[in-house]
C-alpha positions as CSV (number, residue, x, y, z in Angstrom):
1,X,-35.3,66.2,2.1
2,X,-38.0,64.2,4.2
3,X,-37.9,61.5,2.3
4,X,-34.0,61.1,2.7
5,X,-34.5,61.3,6.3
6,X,-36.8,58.7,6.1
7,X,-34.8,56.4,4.1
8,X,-31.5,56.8,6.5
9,X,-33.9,56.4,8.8
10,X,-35.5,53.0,7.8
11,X,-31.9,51.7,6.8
12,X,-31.7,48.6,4.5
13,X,-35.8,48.4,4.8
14,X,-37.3,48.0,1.7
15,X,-39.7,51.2,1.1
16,X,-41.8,49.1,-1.7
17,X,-42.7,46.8,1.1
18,X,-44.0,49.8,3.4
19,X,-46.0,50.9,0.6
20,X,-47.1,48.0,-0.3
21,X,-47.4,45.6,3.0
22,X,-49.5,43.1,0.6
23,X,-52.7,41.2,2.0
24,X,-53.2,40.5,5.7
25,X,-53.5,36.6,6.7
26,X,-57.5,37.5,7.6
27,X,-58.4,39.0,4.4
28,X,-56.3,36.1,2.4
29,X,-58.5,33.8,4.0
30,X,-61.8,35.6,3.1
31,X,-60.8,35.6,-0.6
32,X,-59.2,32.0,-0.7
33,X,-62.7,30.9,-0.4
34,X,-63.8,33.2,-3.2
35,X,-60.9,32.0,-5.6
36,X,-62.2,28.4,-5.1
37,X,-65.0,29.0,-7.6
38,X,-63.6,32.2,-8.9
39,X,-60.9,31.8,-11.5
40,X,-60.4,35.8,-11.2
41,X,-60.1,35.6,-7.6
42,X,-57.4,32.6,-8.0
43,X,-55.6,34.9,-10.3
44,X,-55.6,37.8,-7.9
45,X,-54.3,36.1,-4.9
46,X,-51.7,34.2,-6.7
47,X,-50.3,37.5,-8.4
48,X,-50.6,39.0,-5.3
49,X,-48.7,36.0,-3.1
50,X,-46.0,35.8,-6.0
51,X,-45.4,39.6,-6.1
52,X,-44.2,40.0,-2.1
53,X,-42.5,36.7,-2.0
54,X,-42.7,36.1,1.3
55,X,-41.1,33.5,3.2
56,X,-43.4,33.1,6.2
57,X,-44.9,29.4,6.0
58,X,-48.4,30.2,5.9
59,X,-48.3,32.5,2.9
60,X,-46.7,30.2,0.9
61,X,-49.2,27.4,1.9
62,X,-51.8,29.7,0.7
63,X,-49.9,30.1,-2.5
64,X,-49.2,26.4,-3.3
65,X,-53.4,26.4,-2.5
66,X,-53.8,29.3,-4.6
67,X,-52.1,27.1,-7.6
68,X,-53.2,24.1,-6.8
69,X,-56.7,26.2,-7.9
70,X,-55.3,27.6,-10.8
71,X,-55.2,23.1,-11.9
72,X,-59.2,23.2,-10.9
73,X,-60.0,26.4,-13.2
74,X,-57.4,25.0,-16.1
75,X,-58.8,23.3,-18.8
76,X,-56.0,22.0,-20.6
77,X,-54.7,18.7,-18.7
78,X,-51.1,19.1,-19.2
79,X,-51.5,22.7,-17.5
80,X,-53.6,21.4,-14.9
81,X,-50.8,18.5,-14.2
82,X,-48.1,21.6,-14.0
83,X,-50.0,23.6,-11.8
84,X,-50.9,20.5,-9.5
85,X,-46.8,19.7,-9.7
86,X,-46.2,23.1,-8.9
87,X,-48.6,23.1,-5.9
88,X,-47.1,19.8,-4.3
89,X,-43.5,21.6,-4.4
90,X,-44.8,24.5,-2.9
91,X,-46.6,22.9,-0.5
92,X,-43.5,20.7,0.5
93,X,-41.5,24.5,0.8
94,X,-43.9,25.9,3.3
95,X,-44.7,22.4,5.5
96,X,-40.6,21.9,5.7
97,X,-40.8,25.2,7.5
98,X,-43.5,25.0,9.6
99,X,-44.7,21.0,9.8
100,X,-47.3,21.1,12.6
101,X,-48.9,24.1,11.3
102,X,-52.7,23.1,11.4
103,X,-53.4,25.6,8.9
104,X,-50.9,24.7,6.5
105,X,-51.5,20.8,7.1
106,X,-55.3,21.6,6.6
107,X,-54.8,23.5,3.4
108,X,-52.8,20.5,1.6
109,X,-55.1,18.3,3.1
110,X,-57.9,19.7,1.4
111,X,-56.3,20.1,-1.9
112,X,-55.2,16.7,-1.7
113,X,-58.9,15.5,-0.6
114,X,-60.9,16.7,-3.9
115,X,-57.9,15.3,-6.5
116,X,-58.9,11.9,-7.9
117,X,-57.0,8.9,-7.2
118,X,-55.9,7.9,-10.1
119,X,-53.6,10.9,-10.3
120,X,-51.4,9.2,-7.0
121,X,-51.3,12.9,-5.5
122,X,-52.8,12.4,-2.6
123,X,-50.5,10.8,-0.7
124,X,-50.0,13.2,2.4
125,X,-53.7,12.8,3.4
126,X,-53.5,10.1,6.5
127,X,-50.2,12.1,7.4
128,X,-52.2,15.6,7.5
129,X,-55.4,14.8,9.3
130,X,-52.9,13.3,12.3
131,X,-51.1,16.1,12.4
132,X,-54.3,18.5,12.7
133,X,-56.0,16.1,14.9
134,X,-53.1,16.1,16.9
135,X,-52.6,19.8,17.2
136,X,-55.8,21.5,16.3
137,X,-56.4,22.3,20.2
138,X,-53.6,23.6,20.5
139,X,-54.0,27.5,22.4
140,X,-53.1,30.7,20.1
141,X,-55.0,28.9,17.1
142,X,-57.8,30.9,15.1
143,X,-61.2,30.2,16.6
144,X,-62.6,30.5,13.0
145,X,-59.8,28.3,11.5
146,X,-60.0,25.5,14.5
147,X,-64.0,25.2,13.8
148,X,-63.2,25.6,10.0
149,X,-60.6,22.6,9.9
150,X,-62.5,20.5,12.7
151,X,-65.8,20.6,10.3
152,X,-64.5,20.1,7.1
153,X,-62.7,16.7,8.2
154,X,-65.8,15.1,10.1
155,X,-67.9,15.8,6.9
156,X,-64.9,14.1,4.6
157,X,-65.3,11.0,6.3
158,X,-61.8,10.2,7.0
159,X,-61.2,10.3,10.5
160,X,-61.9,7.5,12.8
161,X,-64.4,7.3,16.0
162,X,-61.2,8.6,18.4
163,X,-60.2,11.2,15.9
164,X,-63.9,12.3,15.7
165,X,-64.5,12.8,19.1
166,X,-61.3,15.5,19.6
167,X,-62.5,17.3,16.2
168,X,-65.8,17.5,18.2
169,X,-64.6,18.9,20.9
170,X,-63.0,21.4,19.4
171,X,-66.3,22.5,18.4
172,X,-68.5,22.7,21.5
């Protein structure tokens, strides 16, 4: 009887989804950093991701990362070419939604920077790092995720003297 209550209550809410909320955005970036040496982690996160389907930007930035990590634990190249293709079109999804996301921008960004040349993936790079460096003071970011972005592009080497100076600043 309660739980009829509860469902006329809730309406067309989906009761799987309040029992099972999936990962919070804090946690998912604790454990992103895991999966990038963990192949069990990258699993996890991706099944995860995949499972609540969610349409919010971020989450499926950190999915296209998520696969784009399943091509750097693959062995086989053709499934590391599939997961990398998969990643780009995921990554395309979530930045069409949300394109001056600094978090978003940062994670293709740092996908893109570790992929050799050769491959011709990384073409979004000099687009990225002006959209973060252009955005990543703005208010209602992450502390942790403005220092985060600002230090991993000054130690890539890709940003010029100008672009430098406002990653720095970000940081004292």
């Amino acid at each position: 009887m309660l739980q009829l209550f509860l469902l006329s209550l809730l309406g067309s809410f989906s009761f799987a989804a309040f029992l099972n909320p999936g990962i919070d955005i804090h946690t998912l970036r604790r454990e992103y950093l895991q999966a990038v040496e963990n192949e069990d982690k990258t699993n996890e996160l991706l099944a995860v991701l995949t499972k609540e389907n969610s349409q919010e930007p971020l989450r499926i930035g950190y999915k296209g990362a998520l696969e784009a990590l399943k091509a750097k634990h693959a062995f086989n190249p053709y499934n590391k070419l599939s997961y990398l293709k998969k990643a780009q079109q995921t990554f395309e999804q979530a930045i069409s939604l949300s394109p001056e996301d600094v978090e978003l921008r940062f994670l293709r960004f740092s996908v893109q920077h570790y992929l050799p040349s050769f491959l011709g993936a990384s073409k979004n790079l000099e687009e990225d790092k002006l959209v973060i460096v252009k955005n990543i003071a703005q208010p209602g970011l992450d502390k942790d995720v403005q220092a985060t972005v600002a230090r991993f592009l000054l130690e890539t080497k890709r940003c010029t003297a100008t672009e430098q100076q406002k990653l720095q600043a970000v940081l004292n």
